[in-house]
C-alpha positions in Angstrom: -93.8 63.3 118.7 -90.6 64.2 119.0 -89.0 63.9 122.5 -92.6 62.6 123.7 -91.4 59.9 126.3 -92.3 56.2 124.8 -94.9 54.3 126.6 -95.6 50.7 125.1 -97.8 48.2 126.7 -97.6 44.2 127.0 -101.4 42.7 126.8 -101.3 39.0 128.1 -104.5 37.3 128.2 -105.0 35.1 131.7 -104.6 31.3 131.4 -105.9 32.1 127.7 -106.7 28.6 126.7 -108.4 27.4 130.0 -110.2 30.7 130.3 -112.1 30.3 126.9 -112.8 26.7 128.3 -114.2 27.7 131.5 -116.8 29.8 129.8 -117.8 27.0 128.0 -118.3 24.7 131.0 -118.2 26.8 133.9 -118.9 24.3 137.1 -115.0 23.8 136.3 -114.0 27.1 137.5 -112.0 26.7 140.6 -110.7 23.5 139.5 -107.5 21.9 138.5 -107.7 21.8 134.8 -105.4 20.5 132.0 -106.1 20.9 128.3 -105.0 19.2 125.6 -103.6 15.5 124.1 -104.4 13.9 121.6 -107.7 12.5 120.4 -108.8 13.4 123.7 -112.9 13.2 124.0 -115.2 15.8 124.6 -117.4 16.1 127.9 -120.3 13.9 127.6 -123.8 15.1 128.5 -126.0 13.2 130.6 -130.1 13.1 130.0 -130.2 15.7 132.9 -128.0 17.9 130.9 -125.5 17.4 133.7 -122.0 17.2 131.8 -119.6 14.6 132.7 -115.5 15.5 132.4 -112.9 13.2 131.8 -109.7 12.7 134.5 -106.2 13.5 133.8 -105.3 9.9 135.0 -107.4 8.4 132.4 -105.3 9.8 129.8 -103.5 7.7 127.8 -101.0 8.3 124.8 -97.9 10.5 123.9 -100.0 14.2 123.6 -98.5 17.4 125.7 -100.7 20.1 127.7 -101.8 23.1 125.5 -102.5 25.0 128.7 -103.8 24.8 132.4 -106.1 26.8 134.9 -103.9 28.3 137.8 -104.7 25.7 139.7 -103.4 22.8 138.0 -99.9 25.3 137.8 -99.5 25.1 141.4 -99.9 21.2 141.2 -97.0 21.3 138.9 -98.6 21.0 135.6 -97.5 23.3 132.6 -97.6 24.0 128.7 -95.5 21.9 126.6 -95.1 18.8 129.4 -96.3 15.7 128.3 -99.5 14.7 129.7 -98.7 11.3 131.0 -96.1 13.1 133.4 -98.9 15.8 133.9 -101.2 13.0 135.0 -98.7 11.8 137.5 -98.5 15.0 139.4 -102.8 15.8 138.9 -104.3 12.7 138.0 -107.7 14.6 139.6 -107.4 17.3 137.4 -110.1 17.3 134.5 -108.6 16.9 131.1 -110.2 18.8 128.1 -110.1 19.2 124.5 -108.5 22.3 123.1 -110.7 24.0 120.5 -108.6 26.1 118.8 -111.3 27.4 116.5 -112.9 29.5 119.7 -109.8 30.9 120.8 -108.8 32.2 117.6 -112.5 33.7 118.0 -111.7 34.9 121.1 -108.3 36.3 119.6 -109.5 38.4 117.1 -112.3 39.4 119.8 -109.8 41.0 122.4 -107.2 42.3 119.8 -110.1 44.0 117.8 -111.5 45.5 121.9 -108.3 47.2 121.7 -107.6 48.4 118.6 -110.4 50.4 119.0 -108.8 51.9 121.8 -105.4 52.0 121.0 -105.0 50.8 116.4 -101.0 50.6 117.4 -100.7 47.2 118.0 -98.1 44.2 117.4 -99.7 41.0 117.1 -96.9 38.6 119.7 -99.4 35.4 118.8 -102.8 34.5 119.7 -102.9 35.8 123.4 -100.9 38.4 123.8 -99.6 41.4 122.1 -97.7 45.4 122.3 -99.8 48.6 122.3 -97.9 51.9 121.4 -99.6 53.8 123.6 -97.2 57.3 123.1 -99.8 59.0 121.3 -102.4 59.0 123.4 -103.1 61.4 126.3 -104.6 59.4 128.7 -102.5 58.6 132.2 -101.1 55.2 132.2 -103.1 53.7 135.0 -106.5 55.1 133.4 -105.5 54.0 130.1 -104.9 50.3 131.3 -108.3 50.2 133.4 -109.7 51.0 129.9 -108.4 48.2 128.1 -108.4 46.0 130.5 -112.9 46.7 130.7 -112.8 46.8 126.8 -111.6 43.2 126.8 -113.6 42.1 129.3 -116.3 43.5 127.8 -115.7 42.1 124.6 -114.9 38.8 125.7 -115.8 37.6 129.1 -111.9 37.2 129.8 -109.4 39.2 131.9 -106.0 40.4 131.0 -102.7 41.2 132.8 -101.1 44.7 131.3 -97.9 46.4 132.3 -96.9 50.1 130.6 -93.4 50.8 130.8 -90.9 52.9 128.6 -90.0 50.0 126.0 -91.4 46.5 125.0 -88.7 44.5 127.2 -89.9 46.2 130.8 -93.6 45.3 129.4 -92.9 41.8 128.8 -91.5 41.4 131.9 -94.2 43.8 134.1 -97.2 41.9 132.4 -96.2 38.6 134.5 -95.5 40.6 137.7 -99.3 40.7 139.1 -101.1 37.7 137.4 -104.1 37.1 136.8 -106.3 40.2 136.0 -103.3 42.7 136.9 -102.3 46.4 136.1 -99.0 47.4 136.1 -97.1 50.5 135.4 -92.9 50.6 135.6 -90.6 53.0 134.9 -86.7 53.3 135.0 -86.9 54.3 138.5 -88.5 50.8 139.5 -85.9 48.4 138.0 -83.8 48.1 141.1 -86.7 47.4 143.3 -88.9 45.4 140.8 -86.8 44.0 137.9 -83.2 43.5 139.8 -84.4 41.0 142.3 -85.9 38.8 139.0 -84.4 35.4 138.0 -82.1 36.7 134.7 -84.7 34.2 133.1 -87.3 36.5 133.2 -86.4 38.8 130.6 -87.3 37.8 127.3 -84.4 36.5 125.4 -82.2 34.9 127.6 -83.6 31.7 127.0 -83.1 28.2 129.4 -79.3 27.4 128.1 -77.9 30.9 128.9 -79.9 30.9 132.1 -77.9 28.0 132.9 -74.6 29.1 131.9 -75.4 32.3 134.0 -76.3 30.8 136.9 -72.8 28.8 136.4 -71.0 31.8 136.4 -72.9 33.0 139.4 -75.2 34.9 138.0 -78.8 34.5 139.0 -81.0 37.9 139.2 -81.1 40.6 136.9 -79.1 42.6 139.2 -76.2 40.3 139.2 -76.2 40.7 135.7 -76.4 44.6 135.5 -73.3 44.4 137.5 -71.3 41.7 136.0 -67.8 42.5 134.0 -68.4 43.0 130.7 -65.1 41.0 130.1 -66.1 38.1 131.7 -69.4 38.3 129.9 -68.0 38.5 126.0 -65.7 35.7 127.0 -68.4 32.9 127.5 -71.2 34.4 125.5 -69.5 36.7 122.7 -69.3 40.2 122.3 -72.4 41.0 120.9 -75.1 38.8 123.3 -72.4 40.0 126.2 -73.5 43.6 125.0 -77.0 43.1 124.9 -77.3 41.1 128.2 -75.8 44.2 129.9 -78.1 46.3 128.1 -81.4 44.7 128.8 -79.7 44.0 132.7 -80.3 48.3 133.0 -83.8 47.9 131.6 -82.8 49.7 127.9 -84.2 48.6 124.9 -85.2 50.7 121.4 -87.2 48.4 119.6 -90.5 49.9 118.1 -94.2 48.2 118.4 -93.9 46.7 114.6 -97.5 46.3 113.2 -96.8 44.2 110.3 -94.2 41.7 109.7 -93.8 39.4 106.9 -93.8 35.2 107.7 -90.4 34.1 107.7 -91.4 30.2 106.8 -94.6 28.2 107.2 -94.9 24.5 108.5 -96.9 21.5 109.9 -95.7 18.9 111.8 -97.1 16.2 113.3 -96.6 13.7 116.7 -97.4 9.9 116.1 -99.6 8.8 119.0 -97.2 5.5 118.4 -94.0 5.2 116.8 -94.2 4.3 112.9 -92.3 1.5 111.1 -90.5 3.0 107.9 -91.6 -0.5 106.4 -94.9 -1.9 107.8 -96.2 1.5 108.4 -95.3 3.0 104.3 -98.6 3.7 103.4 -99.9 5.0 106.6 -96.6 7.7 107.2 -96.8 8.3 102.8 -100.7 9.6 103.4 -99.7 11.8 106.6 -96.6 13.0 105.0 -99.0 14.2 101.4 -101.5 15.8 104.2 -98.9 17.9 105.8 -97.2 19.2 102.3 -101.3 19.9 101.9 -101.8 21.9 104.9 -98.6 23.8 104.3 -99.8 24.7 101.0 -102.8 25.4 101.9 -101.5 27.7 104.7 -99.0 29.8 102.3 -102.3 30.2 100.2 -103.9 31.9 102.7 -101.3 34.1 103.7 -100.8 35.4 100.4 -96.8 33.7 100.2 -95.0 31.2 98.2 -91.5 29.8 99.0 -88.6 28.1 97.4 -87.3 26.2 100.2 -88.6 23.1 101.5 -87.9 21.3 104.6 -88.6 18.1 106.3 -87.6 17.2 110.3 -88.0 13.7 111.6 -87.5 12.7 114.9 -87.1 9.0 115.4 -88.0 7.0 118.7 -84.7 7.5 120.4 -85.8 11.2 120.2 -83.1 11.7 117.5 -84.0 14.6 114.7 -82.9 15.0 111.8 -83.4 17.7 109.4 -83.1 18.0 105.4 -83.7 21.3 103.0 -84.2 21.2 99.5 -84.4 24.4 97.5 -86.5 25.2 94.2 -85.8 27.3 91.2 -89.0 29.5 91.9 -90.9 30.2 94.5 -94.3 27.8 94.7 -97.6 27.1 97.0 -98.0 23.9 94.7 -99.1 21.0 96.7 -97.2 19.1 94.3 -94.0 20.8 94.1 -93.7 21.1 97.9 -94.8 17.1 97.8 -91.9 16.4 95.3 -89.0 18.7 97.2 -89.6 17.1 100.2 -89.8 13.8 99.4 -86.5 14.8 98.0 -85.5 15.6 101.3 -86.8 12.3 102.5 -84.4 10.4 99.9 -80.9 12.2 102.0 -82.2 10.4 105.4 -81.2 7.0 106.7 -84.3 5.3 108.1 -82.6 3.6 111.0 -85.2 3.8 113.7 -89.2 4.1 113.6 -90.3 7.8 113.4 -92.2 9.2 116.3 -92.8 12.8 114.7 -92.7 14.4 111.1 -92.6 17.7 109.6 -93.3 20.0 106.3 -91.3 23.3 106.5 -91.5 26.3 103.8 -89.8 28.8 103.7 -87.4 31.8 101.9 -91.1 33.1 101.2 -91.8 36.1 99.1 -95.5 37.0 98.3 -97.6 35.4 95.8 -97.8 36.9 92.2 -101.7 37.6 91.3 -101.3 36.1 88.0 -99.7 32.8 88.9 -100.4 29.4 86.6 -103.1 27.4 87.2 -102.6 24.4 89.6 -102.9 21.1 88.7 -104.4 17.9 89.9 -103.3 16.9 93.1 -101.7 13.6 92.8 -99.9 11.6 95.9 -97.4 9.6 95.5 -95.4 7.7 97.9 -93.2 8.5 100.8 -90.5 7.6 99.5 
């Protein structure tokens, strides 16, 4: 394969979430729709089999949106915002449930549509991923038609793609004809395509630096493939100065990886009110036990154990706070993790109620096959 010119691909599923949904209930397509909260109900089903959807405005509580249809995007309405500020800008919009057991369904659906395809694949999360698509023959705009029908095909659900030289072009290209698009860059399309971008766009230069860019005058992408590289290292440091400049002309080497080791695993949880360290002991002890559970039960199934254990708390004046506490030996015991970070737990001042806590493992390393048998789960307190 030498001197074969690269071409990678960036697969984004559409509105992944709210797509899955609208199969399920489709008289929603169309619609502004928000997913997600917490505890929030289920449509209920009338005796003429008509469903009935709940309103955004009737939400109450401290959940954030998993996702949204295009529609409630333009209303304002995104991943990650709160969903009593969501309900203020789309009170109209219907409000589901997200069912995360169907999309990791329709993950494995898609993912597996491609492989078959195109086996060179690195798995970005659970609606999107690369494709190495250098060893295959096919052009690039007949290759993407063809993945783009597998998925459908496989899942009902359409995709955006962009095939470029290198991952960073992809990432960016996959985002450039949303929903349902197809497109191919090269290096002779950055200056018309990729230069007039926010420097946001690219992947990696994150909402701080955007602003500290912007602050130095630097807002698109070509700004930033012509800024000095001086000025650059000052503020940022020579080696993010170096790769901003880099990524600004559109290079980038990294391969598609196909397998990649965890670096930690966690749980954490958001109180739907904020939790007295007193009045509320027994309530925050059995959530804390639950977590260190599901974290164990997590490393288990990815074949891992750890030696580091973390908690994070964030108390109701949104302060977090963060404690590690390291083992002699790596361990998926409930009971170990229970005890370290409760440990953790003992090296934090409880001045406020807590309005979120967390279970963090990690320094993994996999699991021996011959490891001791576990014993008896037994919780004990909080603290």
């Amino acid at each position: 394969m030498h001197g074969v010119a690269r071409r990678v691909a960036h697969l984004d599923m559409d509105a992944f979430y709210a797509s899955v949904e609208l199969l399920k209930y489709p008289e929603l397509k169309g619609q502004a729709v928000v997913i997600g909260g917490r505890n929030t109900p289920a449509p209920a089903e009338r005796a003429d089999g008509r469903r009935v959807f709940g309103r955004l405005r009737q939400y109450v509580g401290r959940g954030v949106v998993t996702t949204s249809t295009y529609e409630a995007r333009a209303l304002g309405v995104f991943s990650a915002m709160g969903m009593m500020k969501a309900a203020q800008l789309a009170p109209d919009a219907y409000l589901l449930p997200a069912d995360f057991n169907a999309y990791r369904d329709y993950s494995r659906r898609f993912k597996a549509a491609v492989a078959a395809i195109a086996p060179c694949i690195e798995d970005r999360g659970i609606d999107e991923i690369y494709i190495d698509l250098t060893p295959l023959e096919e052009p690039s705009n007949v290759i993407g038609r063809r993945l783009k029908a597998a998925v459908f095909e496989a899942t009902g659900l359409t995709c955006s793609i962009a095939i470029s030289p290198n991952k960073l072009l992809s990432k960016i290209g996959s985002e450039l004809e949303k929903p349902d698009g197809l497109t191919i860059l090269t290096h002779d399309d950055i200056p018309a395509r990729i230069w007039p971008l926010s420097v946001g766009k690219i992947n990696g230069i994150g909402p701080k630096a955007t602003q500290k860019l912007q602050s130095l005058g630097i807002e698109t992408i070509a700004q930033l493939a012509t800024a000095d590289a001086g000025m650059l290292q000052t503020h940022f440091g020579r080696t993010y100065a170096y790769w901003l400049l880099q990524v600004a002309q559109g290079r980038d080497e990294r391969e598609v990886v196909t397998h990649s080791e965890p670096k930690s695993v966690s749980r954490e949880t958001t109180f739907d009110r904020d939790l007295h360290v007193v009045h509320d002991r027994t309530h925050l002890s059995t959530i804390f036990f639950k977590l260190c559970e599901k974290v164990g039960e997590d490393l288990k199934r990815k074949g891992v154990r750890g030696r580091t254990v973390g908690v994070k708390l964030r108390f109701e004046d949104f302060r977090t706070v963060t404690r590690d506490y390291s083992l002699d030996l790596e361990t998926d015991d409930v009971q170990l993790i229970h005890f370290a970070a409760r440990q953790c737990l003992k090296r934090i001042e409880f001045s406020a109620r807590v309005r979120l806590l967390g279970v963090r493992v990690s320094s993994l390393a996999p699991a021996l096959q011959n490891g001791v048998n576990e014993p008896t789960l037994v919780q004990l307190p909080l603290y």
